[in-house]
C-alpha positions as CSV (number, residue, x, y, z in Angstrom):
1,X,-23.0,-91.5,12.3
2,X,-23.2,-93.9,14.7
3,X,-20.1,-94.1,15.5
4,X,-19.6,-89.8,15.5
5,X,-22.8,-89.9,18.4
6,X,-20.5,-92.8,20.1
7,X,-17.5,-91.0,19.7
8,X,-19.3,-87.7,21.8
9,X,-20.5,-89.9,24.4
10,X,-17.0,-91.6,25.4
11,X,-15.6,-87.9,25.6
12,X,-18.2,-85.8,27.4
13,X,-19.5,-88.8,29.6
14,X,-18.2,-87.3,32.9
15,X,-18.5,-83.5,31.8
16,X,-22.3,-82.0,33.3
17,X,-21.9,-78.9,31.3
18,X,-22.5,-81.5,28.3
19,X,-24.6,-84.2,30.2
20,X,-27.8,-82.9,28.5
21,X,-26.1,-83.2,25.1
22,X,-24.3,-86.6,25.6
23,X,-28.0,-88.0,27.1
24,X,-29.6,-87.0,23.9
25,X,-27.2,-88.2,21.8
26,X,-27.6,-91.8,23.4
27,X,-31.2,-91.8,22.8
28,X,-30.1,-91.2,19.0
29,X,-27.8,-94.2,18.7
30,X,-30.9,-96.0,19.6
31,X,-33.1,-95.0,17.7
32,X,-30.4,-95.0,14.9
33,X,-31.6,-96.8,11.3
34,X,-29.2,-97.9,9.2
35,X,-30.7,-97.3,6.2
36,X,-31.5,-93.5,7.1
37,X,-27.5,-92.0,7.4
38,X,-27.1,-89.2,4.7
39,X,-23.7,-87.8,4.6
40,X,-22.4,-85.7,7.3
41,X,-22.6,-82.1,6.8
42,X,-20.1,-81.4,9.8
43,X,-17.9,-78.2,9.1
44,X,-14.9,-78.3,10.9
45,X,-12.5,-75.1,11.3
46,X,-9.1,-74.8,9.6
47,X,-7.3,-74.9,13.0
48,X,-3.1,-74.4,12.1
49,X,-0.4,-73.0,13.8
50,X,2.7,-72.6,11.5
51,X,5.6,-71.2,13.8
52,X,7.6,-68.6,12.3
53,X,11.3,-70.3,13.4
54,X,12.2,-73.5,14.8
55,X,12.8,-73.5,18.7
56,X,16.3,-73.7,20.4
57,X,17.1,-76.0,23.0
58,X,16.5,-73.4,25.2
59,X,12.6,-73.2,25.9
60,X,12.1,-71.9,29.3
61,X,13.5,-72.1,32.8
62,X,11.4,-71.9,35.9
63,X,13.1,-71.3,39.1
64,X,11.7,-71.1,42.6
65,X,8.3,-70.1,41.3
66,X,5.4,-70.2,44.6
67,X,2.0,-68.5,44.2
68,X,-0.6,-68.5,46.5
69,X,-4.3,-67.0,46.5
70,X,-6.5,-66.3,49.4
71,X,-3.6,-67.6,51.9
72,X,-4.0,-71.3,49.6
73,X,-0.4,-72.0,48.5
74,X,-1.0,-73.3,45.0
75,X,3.0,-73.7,44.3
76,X,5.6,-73.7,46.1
77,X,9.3,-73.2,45.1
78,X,8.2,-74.7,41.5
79,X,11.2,-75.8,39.4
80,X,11.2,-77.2,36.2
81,X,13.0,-77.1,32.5
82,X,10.9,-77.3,29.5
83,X,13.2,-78.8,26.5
84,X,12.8,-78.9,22.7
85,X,9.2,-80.9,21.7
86,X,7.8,-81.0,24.4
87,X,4.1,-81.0,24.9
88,X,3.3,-79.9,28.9
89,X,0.1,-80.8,30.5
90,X,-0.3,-79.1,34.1
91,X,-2.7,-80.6,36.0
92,X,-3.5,-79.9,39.6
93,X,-6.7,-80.8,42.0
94,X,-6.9,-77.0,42.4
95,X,-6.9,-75.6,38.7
96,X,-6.6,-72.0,40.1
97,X,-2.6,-73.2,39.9
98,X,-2.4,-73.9,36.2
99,X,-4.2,-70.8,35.7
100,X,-1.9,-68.4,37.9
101,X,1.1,-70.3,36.7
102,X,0.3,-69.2,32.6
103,X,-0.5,-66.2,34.1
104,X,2.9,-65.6,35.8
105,X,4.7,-66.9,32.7
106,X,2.9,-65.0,30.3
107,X,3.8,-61.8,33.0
108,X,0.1,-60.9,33.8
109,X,1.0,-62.2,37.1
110,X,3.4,-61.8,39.5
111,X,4.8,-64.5,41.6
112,X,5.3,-64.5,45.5
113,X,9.1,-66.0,44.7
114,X,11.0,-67.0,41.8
115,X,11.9,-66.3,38.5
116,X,11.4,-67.5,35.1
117,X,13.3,-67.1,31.8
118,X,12.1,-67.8,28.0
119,X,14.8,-69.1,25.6
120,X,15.9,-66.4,22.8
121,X,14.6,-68.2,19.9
122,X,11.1,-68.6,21.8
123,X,8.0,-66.6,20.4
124,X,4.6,-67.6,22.5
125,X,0.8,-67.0,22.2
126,X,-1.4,-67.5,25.1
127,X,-5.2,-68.4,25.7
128,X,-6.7,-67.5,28.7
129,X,-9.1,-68.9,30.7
130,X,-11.0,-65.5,31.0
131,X,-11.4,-64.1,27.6
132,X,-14.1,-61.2,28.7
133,X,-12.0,-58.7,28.1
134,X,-10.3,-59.1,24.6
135,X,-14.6,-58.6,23.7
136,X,-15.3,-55.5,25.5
137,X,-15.6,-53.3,22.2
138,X,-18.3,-52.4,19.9
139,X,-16.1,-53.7,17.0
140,X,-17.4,-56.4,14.8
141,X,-15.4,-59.4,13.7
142,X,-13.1,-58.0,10.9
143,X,-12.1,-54.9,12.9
144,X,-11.8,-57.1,16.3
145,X,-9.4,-59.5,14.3
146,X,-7.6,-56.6,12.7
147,X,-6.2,-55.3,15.4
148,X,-4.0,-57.9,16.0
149,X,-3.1,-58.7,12.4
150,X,0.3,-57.0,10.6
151,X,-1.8,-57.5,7.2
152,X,-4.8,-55.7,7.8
153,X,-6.4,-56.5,4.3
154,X,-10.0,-57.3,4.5
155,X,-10.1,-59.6,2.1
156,X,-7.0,-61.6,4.0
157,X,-9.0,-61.0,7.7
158,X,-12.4,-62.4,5.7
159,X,-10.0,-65.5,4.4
160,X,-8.4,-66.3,7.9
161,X,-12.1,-65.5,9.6
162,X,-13.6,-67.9,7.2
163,X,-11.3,-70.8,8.2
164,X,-13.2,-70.7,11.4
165,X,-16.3,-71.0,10.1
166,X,-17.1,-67.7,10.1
167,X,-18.6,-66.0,6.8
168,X,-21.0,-63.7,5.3
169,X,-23.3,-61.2,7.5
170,X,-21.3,-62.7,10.3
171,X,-18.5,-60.5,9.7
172,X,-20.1,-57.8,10.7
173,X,-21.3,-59.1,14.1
174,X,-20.6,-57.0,17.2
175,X,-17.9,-59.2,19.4
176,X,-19.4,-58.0,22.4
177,X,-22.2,-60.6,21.9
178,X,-20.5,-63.6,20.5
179,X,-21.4,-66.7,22.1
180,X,-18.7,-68.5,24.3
181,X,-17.8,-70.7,21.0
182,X,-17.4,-68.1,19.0
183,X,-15.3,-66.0,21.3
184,X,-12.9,-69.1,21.6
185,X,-12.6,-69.8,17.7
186,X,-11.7,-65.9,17.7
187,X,-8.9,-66.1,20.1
188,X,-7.8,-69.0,18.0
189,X,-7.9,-66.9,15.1
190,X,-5.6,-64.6,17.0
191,X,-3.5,-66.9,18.6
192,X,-2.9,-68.5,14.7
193,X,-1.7,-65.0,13.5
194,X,0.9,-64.7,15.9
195,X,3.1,-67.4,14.2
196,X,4.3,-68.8,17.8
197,X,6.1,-71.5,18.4
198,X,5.7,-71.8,21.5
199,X,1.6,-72.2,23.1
200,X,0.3,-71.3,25.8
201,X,-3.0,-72.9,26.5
202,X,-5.9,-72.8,29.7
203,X,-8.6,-74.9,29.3
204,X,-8.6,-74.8,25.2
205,X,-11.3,-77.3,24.5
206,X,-14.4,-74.7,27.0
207,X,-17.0,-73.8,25.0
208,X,-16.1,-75.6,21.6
209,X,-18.1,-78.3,19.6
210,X,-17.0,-81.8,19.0
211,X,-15.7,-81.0,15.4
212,X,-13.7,-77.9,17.0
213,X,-11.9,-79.5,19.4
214,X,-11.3,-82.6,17.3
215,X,-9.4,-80.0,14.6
216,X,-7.6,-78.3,17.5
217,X,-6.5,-82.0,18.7
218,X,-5.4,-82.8,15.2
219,X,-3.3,-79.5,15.2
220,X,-1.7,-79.6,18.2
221,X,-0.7,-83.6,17.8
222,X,1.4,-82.2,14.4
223,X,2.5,-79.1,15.8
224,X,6.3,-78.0,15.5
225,X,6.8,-76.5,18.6
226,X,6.0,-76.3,22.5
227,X,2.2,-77.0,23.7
228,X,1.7,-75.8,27.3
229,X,-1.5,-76.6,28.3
230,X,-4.6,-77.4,30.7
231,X,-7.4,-79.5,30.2
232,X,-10.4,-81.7,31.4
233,X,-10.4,-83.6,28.4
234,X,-8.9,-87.1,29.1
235,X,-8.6,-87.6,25.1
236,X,-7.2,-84.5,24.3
237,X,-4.9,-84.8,27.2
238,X,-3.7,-88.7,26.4
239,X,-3.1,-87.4,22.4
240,X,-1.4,-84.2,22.8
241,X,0.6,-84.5,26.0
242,X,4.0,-86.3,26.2
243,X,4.9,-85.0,29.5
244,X,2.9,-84.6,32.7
245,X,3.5,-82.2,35.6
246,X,1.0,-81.9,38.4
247,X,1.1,-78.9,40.5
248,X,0.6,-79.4,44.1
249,X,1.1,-76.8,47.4
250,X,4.4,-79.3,48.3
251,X,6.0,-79.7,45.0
252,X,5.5,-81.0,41.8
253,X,5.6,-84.4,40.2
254,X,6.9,-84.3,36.6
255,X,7.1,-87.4,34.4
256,X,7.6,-88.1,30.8
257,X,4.6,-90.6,30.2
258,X,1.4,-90.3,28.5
259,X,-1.8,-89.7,30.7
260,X,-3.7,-93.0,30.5
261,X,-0.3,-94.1,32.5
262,X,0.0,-92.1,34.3
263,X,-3.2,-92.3,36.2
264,X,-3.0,-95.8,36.8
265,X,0.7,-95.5,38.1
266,X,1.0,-96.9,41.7
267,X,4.1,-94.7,42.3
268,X,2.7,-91.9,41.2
269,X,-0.2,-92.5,43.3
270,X,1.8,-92.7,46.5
271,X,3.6,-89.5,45.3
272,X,0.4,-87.5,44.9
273,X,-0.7,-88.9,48.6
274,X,2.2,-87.8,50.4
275,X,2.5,-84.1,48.0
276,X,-1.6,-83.1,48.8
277,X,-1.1,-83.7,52.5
């Protein structure tokens, strides 16, 4: 237990949506009794992607790719390759970028310039930032779900549902008032029937418990396929990522180093100097 409440503090330290949380859970380490731990009764959600075909070498190709928004250039003439296993995270110190450039890829979005180009062999999933409008309906859980299923079986929707910790009257909740949780473990649900093998993924950890984003972690760390992805999580980010490219409005700086590395580089300190200027 101890060690679970320590575990929440090292990760949601520097995040004030969760300072209220991570300040009670200090004042229960200290009060913490040995003698009084029972077994947990955490219920983590059966988070796994299973793609439906290996990826090519051929991923995608980004060429020339600048956005801006409100006359902020957030890319400029982006350029980059993504190759067989690799596991992207786009960072930026204005995360409207990463957002616009999933957007773009994902063609929600158009870009100002440039063109981009999936591999034939690549199937992707994407999950947005801004999920409002996937909940706009008055349908509840097993017809929300259904919609985006090929096997629309209730008893296989009530299966899948109940991997993510969803069950009984549940089911028959209207979407439309879901909390923020339980919208994101529904577009999980979504994003797991697609068989992918490619993800896209803005911000995955918002609005998810400590045993949710642990199983998403674990899931995405065994993955067999491409992971591109935001976060503010440093853990998630130094235990999924194996490649780093940081958007910037005068290029990018791409390296193939885990994140704990890379922010303690001193070249790519001087790069990011010069490249935010």
């Amino acid at each position: 237990k101890k060690k679970e409440l320590e575990e929440f503090i090292l990760r949601f330290s520097a995040n004030v949506a969760k300072s209220k949380q991570t300040t009670s859970r200090k004042k229960m380490i200290e009060k913490l009794n040995i003698e009084e731990i029972k077994p947990s009764s955490r219920r983590y959600p059966g988070i796994i992607f299973t793609p439906n075909r290996e990826p090519g070498n051929q991923i995608l190709e980004v060429k020339g790719l600048t956005k801006s928004i409100e006359g902020k250039v957030l890319f400029k003439d982006l350029n980059f390759n993504v190759e067989k296993d690799d596991k992207i995270v786009f960072i930026s110190r204005d995360p409207r970028a990463m957002t616009a450039l999933f957007q773009i890829i994902n063609g929600e979005e158009k870009p100002e310039a440039g063109t981009f180009q999936w591999g034939q062999t690549i199937t992707t999933t994407y999950l947005p930032l801004d999920n409002a409008k996937y909940f706009d309906s008055d349908y509840n859980l097993i017809d929300w779900l259904s919609q985006f299923a090929g096997d629309t079986n209730e008893v296989f929707l009530k299966g899948f549902l109940g991997r993510m910790l969803f069950s009984g009257e549940e089911l028959l909740k209207k979407v439309s008032v879901l909390s923020g949780g339980e919208k994101m473990r529904c577009m999980i649900s979504r994003m797991m029937l697609t068989d992918a093998n490619c993800l896209i993924l803005d911000t995955p950890t918002n609005h998810l418990d400590l045993e949710s984003i642990q199983a998403f972690n674990n899931t995405l760390q065994s993955f067999r396929g491409n992971v591109l992805f935001s976060s503010h999580d440093h853990e998630f980010i130094q235990t999924v990522a194996n490649r780093i490219i940081e958007l910037t409005p005068n290029g990018i700086i791409d390296k193939m180093m885990d994140y704990d590395d890379y922010i303690t580089d001193p070249t790519v300190a001087e790069l990011r100097e010069k490249l935010y200027k």
